[in-house]
C-alpha positions as CSV (number, residue, x, y, z in Angstrom):
1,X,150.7,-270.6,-198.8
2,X,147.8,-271.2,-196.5
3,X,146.6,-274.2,-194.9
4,X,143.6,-274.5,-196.8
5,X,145.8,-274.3,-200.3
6,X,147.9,-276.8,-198.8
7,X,145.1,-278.9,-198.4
8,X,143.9,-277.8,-202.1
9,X,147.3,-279.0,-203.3
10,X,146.9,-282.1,-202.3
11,X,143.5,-283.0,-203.3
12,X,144.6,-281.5,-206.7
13,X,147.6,-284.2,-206.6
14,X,149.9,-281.1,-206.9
15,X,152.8,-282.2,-204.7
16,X,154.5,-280.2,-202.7
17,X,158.7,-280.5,-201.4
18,X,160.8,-278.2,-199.3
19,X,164.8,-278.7,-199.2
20,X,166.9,-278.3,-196.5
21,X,170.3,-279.1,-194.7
22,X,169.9,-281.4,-191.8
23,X,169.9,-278.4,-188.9
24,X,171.2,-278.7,-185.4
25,X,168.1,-278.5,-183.4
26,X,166.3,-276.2,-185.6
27,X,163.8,-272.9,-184.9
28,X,160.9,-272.9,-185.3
29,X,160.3,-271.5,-189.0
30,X,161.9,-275.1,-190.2
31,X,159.4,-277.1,-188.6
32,X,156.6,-274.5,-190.1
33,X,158.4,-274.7,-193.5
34,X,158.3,-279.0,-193.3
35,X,154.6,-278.7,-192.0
36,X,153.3,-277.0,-195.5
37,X,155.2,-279.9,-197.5
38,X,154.4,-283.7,-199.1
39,X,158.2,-284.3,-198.7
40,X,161.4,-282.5,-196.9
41,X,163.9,-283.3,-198.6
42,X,167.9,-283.5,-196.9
43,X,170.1,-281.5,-198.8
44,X,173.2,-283.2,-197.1
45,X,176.0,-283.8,-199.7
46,X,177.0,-280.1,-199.8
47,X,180.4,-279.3,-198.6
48,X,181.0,-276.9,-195.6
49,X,183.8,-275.7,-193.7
50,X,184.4,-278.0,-190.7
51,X,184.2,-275.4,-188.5
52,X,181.8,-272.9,-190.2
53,X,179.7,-270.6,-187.9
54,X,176.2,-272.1,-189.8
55,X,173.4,-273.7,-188.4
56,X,174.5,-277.1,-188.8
57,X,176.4,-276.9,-185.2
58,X,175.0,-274.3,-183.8
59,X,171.6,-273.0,-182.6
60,X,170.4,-270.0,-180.0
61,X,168.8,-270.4,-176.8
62,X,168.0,-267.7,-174.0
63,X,168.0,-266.7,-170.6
64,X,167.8,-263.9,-168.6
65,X,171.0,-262.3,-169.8
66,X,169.9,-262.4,-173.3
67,X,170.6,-265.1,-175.7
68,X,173.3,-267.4,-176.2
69,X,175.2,-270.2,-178.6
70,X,174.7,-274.0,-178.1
71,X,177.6,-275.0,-180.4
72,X,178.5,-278.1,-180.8
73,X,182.5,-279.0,-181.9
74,X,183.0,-281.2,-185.2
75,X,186.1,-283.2,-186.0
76,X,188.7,-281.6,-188.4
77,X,189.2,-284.0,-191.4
78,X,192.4,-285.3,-192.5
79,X,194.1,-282.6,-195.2
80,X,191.4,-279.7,-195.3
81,X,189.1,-277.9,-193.9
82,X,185.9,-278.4,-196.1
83,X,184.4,-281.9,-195.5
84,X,180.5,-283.0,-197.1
85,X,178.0,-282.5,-194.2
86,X,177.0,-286.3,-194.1
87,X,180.7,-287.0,-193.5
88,X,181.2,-284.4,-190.5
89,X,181.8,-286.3,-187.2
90,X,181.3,-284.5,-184.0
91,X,184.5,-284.2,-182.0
92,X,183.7,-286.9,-179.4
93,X,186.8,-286.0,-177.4
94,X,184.3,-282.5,-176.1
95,X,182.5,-282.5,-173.0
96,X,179.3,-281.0,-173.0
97,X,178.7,-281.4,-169.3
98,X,178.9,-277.5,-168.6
99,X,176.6,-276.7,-171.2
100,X,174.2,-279.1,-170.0
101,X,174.2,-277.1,-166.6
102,X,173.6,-274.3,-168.4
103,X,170.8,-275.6,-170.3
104,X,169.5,-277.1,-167.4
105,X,170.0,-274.1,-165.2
106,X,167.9,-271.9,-168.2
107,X,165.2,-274.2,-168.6
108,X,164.4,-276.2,-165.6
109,X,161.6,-273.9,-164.1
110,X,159.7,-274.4,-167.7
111,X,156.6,-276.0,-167.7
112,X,158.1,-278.4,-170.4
113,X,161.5,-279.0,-169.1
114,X,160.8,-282.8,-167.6
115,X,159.7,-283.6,-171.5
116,X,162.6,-281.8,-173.6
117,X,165.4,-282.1,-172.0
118,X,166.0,-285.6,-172.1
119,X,166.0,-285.1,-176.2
120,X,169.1,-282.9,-175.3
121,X,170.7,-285.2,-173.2
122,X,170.1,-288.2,-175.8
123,X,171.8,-285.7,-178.5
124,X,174.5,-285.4,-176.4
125,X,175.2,-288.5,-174.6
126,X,174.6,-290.1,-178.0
127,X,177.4,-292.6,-179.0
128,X,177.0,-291.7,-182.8
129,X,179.9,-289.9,-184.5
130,X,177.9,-288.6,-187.9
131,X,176.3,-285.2,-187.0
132,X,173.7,-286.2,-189.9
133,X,172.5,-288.9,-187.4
134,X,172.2,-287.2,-184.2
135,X,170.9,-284.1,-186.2
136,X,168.1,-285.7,-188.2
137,X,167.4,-288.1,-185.3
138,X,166.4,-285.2,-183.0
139,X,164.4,-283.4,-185.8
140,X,162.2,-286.6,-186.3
141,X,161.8,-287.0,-182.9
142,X,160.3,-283.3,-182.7
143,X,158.3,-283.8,-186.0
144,X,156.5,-287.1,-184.2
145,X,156.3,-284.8,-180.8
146,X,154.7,-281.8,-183.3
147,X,152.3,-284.9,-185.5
148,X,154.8,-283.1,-188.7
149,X,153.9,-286.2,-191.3
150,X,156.2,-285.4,-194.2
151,X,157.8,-287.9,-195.7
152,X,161.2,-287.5,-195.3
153,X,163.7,-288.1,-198.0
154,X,167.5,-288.1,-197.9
155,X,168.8,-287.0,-201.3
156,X,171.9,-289.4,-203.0
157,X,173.9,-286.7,-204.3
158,X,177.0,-288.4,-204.7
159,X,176.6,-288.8,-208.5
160,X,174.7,-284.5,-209.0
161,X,177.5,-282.6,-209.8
162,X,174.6,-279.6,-210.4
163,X,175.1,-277.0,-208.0
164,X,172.8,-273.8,-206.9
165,X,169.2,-273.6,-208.7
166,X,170.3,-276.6,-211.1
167,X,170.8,-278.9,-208.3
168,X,167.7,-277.8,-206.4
169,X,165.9,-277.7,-209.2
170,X,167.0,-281.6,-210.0
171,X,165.9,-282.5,-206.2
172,X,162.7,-281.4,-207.0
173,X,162.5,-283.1,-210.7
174,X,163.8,-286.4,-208.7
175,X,160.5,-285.9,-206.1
176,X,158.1,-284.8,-209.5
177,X,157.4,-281.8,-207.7
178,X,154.7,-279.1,-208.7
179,X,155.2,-276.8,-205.7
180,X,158.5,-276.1,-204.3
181,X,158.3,-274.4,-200.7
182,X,161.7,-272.0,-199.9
183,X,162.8,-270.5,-197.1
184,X,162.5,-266.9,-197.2
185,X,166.7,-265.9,-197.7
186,X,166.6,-267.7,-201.3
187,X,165.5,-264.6,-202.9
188,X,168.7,-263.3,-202.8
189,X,169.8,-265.8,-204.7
190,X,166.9,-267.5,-206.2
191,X,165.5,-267.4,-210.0
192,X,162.7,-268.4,-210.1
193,X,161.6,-268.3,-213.7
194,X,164.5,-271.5,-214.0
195,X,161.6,-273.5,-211.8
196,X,158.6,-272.1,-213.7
197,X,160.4,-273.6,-217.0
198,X,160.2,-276.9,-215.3
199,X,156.2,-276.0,-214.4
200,X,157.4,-275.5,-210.5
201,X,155.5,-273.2,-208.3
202,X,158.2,-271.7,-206.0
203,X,156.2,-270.5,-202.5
204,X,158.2,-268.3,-199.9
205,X,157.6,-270.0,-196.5
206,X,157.6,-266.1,-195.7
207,X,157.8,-266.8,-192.0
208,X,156.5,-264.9,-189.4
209,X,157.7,-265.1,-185.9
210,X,154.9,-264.8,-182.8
211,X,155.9,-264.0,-179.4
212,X,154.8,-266.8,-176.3
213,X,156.0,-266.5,-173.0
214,X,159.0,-267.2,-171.9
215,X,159.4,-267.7,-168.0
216,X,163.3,-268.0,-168.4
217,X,163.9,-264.7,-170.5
218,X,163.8,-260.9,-169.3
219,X,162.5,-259.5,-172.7
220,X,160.9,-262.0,-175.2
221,X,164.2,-263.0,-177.2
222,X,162.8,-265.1,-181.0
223,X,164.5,-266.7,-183.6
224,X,165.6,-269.4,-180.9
225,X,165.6,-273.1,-181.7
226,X,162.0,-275.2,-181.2
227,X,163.7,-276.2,-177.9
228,X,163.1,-273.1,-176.3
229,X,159.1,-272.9,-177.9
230,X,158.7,-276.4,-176.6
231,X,160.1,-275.7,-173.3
232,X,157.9,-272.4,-172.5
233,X,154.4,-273.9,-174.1
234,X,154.9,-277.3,-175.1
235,X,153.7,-279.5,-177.8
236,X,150.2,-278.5,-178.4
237,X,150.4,-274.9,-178.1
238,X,153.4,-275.3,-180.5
239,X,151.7,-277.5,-183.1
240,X,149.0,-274.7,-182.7
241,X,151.2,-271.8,-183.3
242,X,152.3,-273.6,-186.4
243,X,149.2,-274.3,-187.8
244,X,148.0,-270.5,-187.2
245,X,151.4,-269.5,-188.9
246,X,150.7,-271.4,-192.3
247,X,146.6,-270.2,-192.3
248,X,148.0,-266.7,-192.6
């Protein structure tokens, strides 16, 4: 979907949500998949593993060796392993001083550094124990940095007991959506003619990565988390990247 059919969309009242689980400071593609909606919805009642290698702990950065894990350690419920993510609780017993230094030792030669890093710091040094918090607080802080206006809703699904396309498809029915705006892995998975019987457009966000420079890197490493794009080229050049990635 381009730009101008965004705006299109939304002169023709057709409104437009995107779904998706509250990320630990996410890449880039998220913030260019939350740009082209009316409302992001967070998909935060699903259950995980505690401990699962997803991007709800976990994000990529890069230096000159290549890149690297950011992990962040969650406490292990009472009695199992699978908890809701709005009930995970980061393990506040875990220092993150050394991977501070190593952030800090990556990054602080970026032109950027002096007005990122403290968002790092706040995530960490935070006092919250709900990873939902700290997570969502960061990525609002990056949407206001990035002038990212979606509304942002947090879905109740305490009382859905849909699952799969059902339940995203009830999301979208509770948000009286026309367009619904995926992220490009739901095709495997995806069936789309389920949404079209509920006259709902499904759009890929069909992301394409483009390469900036990064001063801290030996060969241009992507996929990383918005941290690193801010870092090298800042908030401008990043909102402009965006908006060249969803006129394509």
């Amino acid at each position: 979907m381009s730009r101008t059919e965004i705006v299109l969309n939304r002169v023709n009242n057709r409104k437009v949500v995107t779904i998706h689980q509250p990320d630990f400071m996410p890449w880039l593609g998220f913030f260019v998949k939350i740009s082209k909606a009316d409302t992001f919805v967070v998909l935060s009642h699903v259950t995980n593993k505690y401990n699962a290698q997803s991007w709800i702990r976990r994000v990529k950065l890069a230096n000159k060796s290549g890149a690297y894990w950011f992990s962040v350690s969650i406490k292990k419920p009472l009695g199992t392993k699978y908890i809701p993510i709005n009930k995970m609780e980061v393990n506040m017993s875990v220092s993150y001083k050394n991977t501070l230094e190593t952030i800090y030792r990556t990054y602080h030669k970026t032109p950027y550094f002096h007005l990122i890093y403290p968002l790092i710091e706040k995530w960490v040094n935070s006092d919250e124990p709900l990873l939902i918090k700290r997570n969502m607080d960061f990525i609002i802080d990056i949407m206001n940095m990035l002038n990212i206006n979606t509304e942002v809703v947090y879905f109740d699904g305490e009382k859905c007991k849909k699952k799969s396309n059902e339940l995203l498809i009830a999301i979208l029915k509770s948000q009286n959506a026309d367009v619904y705006i995926c992220g490009d892995g739901a095709s495997g998975y995806q069936k789309n003619e389920m949404y079209l019987k509920e006259n709902i457009e499904v759009e890929y966000n069909n992301f394409k990565p483009e390469k900036y420079r990064q001063i801290n890197t030996k060969d241009f490493q992507g996929n990383l988390s918005i941290v690193d794009v801010l870092m090298n080229i800042g908030p401008e050049k990043t909102r402009a990247m965006i908006d060249r990635m969803i006129a394509r």
